[in-house]
C-alpha positions in Angstrom: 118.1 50.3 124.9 118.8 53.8 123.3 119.0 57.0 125.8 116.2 58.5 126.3 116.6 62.5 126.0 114.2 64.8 127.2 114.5 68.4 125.7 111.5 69.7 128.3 113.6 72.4 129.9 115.1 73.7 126.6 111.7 74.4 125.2 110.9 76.1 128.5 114.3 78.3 128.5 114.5 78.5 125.2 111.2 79.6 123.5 108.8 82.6 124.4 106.7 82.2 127.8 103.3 82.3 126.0 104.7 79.7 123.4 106.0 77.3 126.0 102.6 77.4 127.7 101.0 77.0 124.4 102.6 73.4 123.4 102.6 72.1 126.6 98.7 73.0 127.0 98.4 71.5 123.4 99.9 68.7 124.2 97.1 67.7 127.2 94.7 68.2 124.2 96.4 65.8 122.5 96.2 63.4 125.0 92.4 64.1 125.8 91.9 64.1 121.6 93.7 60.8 121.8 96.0 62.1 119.8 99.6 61.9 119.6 101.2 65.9 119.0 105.2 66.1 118.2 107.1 69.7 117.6 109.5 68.8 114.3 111.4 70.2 111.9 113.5 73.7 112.5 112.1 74.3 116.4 113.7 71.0 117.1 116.8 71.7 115.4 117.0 75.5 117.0 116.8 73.9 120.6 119.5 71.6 120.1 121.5 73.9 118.9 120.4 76.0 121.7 119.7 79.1 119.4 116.4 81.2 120.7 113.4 80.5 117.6 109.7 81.3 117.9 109.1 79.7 114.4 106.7 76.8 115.8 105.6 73.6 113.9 103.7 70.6 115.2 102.3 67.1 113.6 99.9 65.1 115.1 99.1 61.8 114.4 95.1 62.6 114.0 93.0 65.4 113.1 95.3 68.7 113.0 92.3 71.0 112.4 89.9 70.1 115.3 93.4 69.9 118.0 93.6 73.5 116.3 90.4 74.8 116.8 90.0 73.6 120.7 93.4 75.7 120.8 92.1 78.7 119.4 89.3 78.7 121.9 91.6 78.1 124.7 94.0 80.7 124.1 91.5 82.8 122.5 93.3 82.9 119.0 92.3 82.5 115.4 92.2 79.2 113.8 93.1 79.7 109.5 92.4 75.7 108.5 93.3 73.9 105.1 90.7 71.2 104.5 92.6 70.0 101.3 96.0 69.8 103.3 94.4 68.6 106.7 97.0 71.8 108.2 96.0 74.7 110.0 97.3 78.0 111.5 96.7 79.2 114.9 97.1 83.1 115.7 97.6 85.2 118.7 99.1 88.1 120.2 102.5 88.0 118.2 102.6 83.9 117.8 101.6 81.7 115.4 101.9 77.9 115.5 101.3 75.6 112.3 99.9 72.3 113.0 99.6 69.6 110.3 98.5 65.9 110.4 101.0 63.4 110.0 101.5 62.1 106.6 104.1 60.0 104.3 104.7 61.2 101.0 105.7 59.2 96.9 107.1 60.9 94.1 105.1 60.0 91.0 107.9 61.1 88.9 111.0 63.3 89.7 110.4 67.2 90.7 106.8 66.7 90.8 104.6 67.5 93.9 104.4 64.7 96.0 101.6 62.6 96.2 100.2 62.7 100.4 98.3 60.3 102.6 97.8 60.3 106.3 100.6 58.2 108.1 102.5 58.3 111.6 105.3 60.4 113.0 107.6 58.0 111.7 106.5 58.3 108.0 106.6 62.1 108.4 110.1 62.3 109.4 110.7 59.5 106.9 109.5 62.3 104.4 112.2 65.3 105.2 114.4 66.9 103.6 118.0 66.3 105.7 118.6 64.2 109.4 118.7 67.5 111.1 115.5 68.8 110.3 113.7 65.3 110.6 113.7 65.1 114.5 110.7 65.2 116.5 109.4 66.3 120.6 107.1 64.5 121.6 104.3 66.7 123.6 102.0 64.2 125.2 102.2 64.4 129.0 103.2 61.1 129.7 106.5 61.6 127.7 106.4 65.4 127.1 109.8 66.7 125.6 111.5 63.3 124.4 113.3 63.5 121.4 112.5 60.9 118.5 115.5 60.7 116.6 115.6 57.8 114.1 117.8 59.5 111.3 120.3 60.0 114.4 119.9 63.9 113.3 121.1 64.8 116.9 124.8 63.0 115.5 124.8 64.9 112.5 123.9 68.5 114.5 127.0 67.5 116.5 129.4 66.8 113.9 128.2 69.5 111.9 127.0 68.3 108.5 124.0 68.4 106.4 122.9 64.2 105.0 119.9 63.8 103.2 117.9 61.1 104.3 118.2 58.8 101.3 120.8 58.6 98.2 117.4 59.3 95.9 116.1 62.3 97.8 117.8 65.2 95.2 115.9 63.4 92.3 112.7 63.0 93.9 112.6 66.9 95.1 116.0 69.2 93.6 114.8 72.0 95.5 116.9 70.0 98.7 120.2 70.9 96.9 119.3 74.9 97.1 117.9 74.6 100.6 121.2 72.3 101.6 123.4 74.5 100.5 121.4 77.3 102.5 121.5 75.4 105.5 124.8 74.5 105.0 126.4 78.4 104.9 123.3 79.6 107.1 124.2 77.1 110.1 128.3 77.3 109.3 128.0 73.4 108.6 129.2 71.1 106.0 127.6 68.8 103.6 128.2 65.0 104.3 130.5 63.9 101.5 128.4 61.5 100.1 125.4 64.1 100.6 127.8 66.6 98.4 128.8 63.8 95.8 124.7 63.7 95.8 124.3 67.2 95.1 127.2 67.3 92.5 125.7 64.7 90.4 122.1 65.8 90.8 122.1 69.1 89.3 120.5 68.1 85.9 117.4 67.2 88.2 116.5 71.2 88.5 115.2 71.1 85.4 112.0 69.1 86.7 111.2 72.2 88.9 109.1 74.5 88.1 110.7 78.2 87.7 108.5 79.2 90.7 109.6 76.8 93.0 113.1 77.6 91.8 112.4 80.9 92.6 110.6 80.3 96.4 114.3 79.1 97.3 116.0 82.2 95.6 114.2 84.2 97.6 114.4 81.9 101.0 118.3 82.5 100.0 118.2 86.4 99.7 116.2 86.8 102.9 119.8 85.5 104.4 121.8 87.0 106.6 124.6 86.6 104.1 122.7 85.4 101.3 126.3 85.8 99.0 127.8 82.9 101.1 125.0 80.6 99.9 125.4 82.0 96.4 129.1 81.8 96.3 129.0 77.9 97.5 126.2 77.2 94.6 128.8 78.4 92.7 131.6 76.4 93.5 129.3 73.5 93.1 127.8 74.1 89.8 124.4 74.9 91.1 124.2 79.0 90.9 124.7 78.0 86.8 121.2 76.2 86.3 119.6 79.8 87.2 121.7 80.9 84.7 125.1 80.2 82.9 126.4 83.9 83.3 125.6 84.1 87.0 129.2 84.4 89.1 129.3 83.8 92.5 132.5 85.8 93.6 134.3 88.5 95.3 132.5 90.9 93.6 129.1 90.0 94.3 130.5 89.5 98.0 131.6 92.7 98.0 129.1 94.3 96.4 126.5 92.4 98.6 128.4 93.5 101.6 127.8 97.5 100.5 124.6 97.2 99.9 124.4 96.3 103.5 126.4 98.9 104.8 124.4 101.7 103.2 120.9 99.9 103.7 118.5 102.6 105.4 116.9 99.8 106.8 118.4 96.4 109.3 118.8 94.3 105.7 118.5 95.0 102.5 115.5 93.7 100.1 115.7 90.9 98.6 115.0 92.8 95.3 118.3 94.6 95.6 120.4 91.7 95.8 118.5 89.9 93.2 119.3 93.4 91.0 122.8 93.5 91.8 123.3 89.4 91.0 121.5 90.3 87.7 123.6 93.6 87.3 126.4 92.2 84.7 123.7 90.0 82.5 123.3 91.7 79.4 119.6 92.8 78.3 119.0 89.2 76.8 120.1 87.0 79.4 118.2 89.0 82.1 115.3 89.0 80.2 116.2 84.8 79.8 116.5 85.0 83.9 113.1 86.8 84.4 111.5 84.2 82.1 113.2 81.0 83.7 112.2 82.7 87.4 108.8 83.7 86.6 109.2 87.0 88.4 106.5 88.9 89.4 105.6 92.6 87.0 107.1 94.1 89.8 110.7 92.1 90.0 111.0 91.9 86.3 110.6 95.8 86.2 113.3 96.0 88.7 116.0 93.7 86.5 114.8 95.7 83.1 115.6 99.0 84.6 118.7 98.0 86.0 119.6 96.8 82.7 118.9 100.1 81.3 120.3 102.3 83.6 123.7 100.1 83.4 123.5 101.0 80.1 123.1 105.0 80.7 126.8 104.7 82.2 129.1 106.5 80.1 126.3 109.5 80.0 126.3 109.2 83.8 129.9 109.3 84.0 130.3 112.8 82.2 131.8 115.5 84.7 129.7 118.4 84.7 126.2 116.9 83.8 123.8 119.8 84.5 121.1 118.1 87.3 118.3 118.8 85.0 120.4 116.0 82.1 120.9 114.0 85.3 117.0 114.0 85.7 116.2 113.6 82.7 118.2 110.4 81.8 117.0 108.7 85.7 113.7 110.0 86.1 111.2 106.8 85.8 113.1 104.2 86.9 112.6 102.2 90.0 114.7 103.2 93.1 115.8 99.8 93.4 117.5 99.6 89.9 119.1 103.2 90.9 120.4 102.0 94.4 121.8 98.4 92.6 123.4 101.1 89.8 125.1 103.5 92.4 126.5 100.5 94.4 127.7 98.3 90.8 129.2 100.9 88.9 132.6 101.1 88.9 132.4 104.5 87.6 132.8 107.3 91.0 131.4 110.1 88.7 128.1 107.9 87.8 128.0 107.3 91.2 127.8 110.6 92.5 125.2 111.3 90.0 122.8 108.4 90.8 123.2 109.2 94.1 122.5 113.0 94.2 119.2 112.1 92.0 117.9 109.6 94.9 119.0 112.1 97.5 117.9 115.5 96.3 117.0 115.9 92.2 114.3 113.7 92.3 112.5 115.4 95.2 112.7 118.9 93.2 109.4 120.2 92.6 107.9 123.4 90.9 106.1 126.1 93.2 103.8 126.6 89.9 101.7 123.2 89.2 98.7 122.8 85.9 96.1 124.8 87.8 98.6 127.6 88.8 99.5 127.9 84.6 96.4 127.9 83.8 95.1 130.9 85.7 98.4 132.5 84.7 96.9 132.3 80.7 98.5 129.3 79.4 96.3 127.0 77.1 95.3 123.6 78.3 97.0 120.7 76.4 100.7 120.1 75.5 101.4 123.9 76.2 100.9 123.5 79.6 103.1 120.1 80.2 106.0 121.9 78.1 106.2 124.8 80.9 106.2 122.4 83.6 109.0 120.9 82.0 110.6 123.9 81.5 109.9 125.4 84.9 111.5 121.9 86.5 114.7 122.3 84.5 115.2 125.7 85.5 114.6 124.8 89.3 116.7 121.9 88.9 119.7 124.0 88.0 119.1 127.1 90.1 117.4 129.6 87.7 114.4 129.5 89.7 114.2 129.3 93.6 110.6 130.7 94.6 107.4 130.8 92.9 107.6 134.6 92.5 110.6 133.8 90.2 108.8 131.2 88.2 105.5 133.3 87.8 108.4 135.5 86.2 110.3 132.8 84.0 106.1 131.8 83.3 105.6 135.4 81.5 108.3 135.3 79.3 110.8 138.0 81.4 113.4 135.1 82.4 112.8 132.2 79.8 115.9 131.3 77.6 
């Protein structure tokens, strides 16, 4: 008979008070529901591992909505439910818990959404991605905090790999080979060698997923805490490729990844930065092939264009001597992302300096004088009045003006050039 291993005290040492109170309180529900309620996934993986997670998923072998909604009243919470998905969210204080109903999965063809019926605990962790994240705690009070562990997941945390469950599981989902290689780097594990094999010979299956799907992962990936790790092991395993052939995983995205984090104003970068600088030596065509194959949003395409174009501003940038009103001129407009991904890509000091003293002082520069001022002072309404503005920015820019007595001056002809 296999050892029985009760993980009770882990979740109580391990996860927040309120949370801990939470699932064993949801567990009695359960039990009272008659219901059968199992923590899985990541939360069962974290407290093995012993690493501190409030990131809380539950299936029960029933009704998730109804054991969700009698939680919400008892913790007085909000309940968000999904009819369609028989999942729903539960929300309080600075906790949420998802809670969906068991359910086994089939693949009508590969890298299409699964097909879903409801099914037991058994065919839920049948349906996961890898053995580590397809354990479960049971939360029923008769055997609260026994670990279900048929995919001997609790072997493979110990030894330190990553194994899909089952030698078809890249070709029914490819997204697995982007999220094992994440795990992989994120958790400082290995893939199993078959699991790799897998992953080597799967790689034609990404082109059954969707660009958006591809893209969910590349962002999962960038939210890292060392998101070039992940990148640089796609590489080496002819993954990073299928987002695009020009793509290069290597010690100068490391490096450039590792500056953008040593000059981030805020804890990490966004993900829009790195996704700039892996883009930053595509030419114009193949990051505009990149935005199409990713589906990015207005926003994120913007982003890659800009960089694009301001790469291509470089040797202008790099002139010694650039008046800061040229240096406005040629960076005004573009997003402050593409100009942050520019000042940390360039290999080009001088260009540097320049993007960096537009984000830092030119582009706050503004005119004492604005439309209404000009127009008091005379000046006609149309193109005239846009002109001067120019003008009177330029000249503040590059120290001819420094007060608005100076530029009422410069306004009536006594300093204009």
């Amino acid at each position: 008979m296999p050892e029985i291993i009760n993980l009770a005290s882990r979740i109580e040492k391990q996860l927040p008070k309120k949370l801990s109170s939470f699932i064993r309180a949801a567990g009695k529900v359960a039990q009272k529901q008659q219901q059968r309620l199992y923590l899985v996934g990541g939360v069962v993986r974290d407290l093995l591992l012993e690493r501190h997670t409030s990131d809380i998923d539950m299936v029960v072998e029933g009704n998730a909505i109804k054991l969700a909604q009698e939680m919400a009243d008892i913790i007085q919470g909000r309940v968000t439910p999904h009819h369609r998905f028989g999942t729903a969210k539960v929300q309080w204080d600075n906790h949420m818990v998802d809670i969906a109903m068991a359910r086994a999965e089939s693949y009508t063809e590969p890298g299409a959404l699964p097909t879903v019926k409801a099914g037991t605990i058994g065919n839920d962790l049948a349906r996961r991605d890898f053995t580590i994240n397809a354990m479960a705690i049971e939360l029923n009070p008769r055997h609260y905090g026994e670990l279900l562990d048929s995919h001997n997941g609790k072997n493979d945390l110990e030894q330190r790999l990553i194994r899909v469950l089952h030698e078809k599981s890249f070709i029914d989902d490819a997204t697995r080979i982007w999220r094992a290689i994440r795990y992989e780097q994120r958790l400082g594990f290995r893939l199993e060698l078959a699991t790799q094999e897998l992953v080597k010979q799967s790689t034609a299956w990404l082109d059954t997923i969707s660009g958006d799907r591809i893209r969910h992962e590349l962002e999962l990936i960038l939210k890292e805490e060392l998101p070039e790790k992940v990148l640089r092991r796609a590489d080496e395993l002819n993954v990073l490729v299928k987002l695009h052939p020009s793509l290069k995983g290597d010690t100068w995205l490391t490096d450039t990844f590792a500056l953008a984090r040593e000059t981030a104003t805020t804890d990490t970068p966004q993900p829009q930065l790195y996704l700039a600088l892996m883009a930053y030596r595509l030419s114009a065509d193949e990051t505009e092939q990149l935005i199409v194959y990713l589906k990015l949003p207005k926003a994120t395409a913007e982003i890659l264009r800009d960089t694009v174009a301001i790469k291509n501003k470089t040797e202008e940038l790099a002139t010694t001597g650039l008046a800061p009103s040229l240096i406005y001129e040629l960076l005004h407009g573009y997003s402050l992302t593409a100009l942050t991904a520019n000042s940390l890509a360039t290999d080009t000091a001088t260009a540097a300096e320049h993007i960096e003293l537009y984000l830092n002082v030119l582009r706050h520069v503004q005119t004492s004088l604005n439309g209404g001022d000009l127009k008091r002072m005379g000046i006609p309404e149309g193109p005239k009045i846009k002109e001067v503005l120019h003008n009177l920015r330029e000249a503040k820019l590059d120290g001819r003006v420094s007060n608005k007595k100076e530029e009422e001056e410069m306004v009536r002809g006594q300093r204009i050039k």
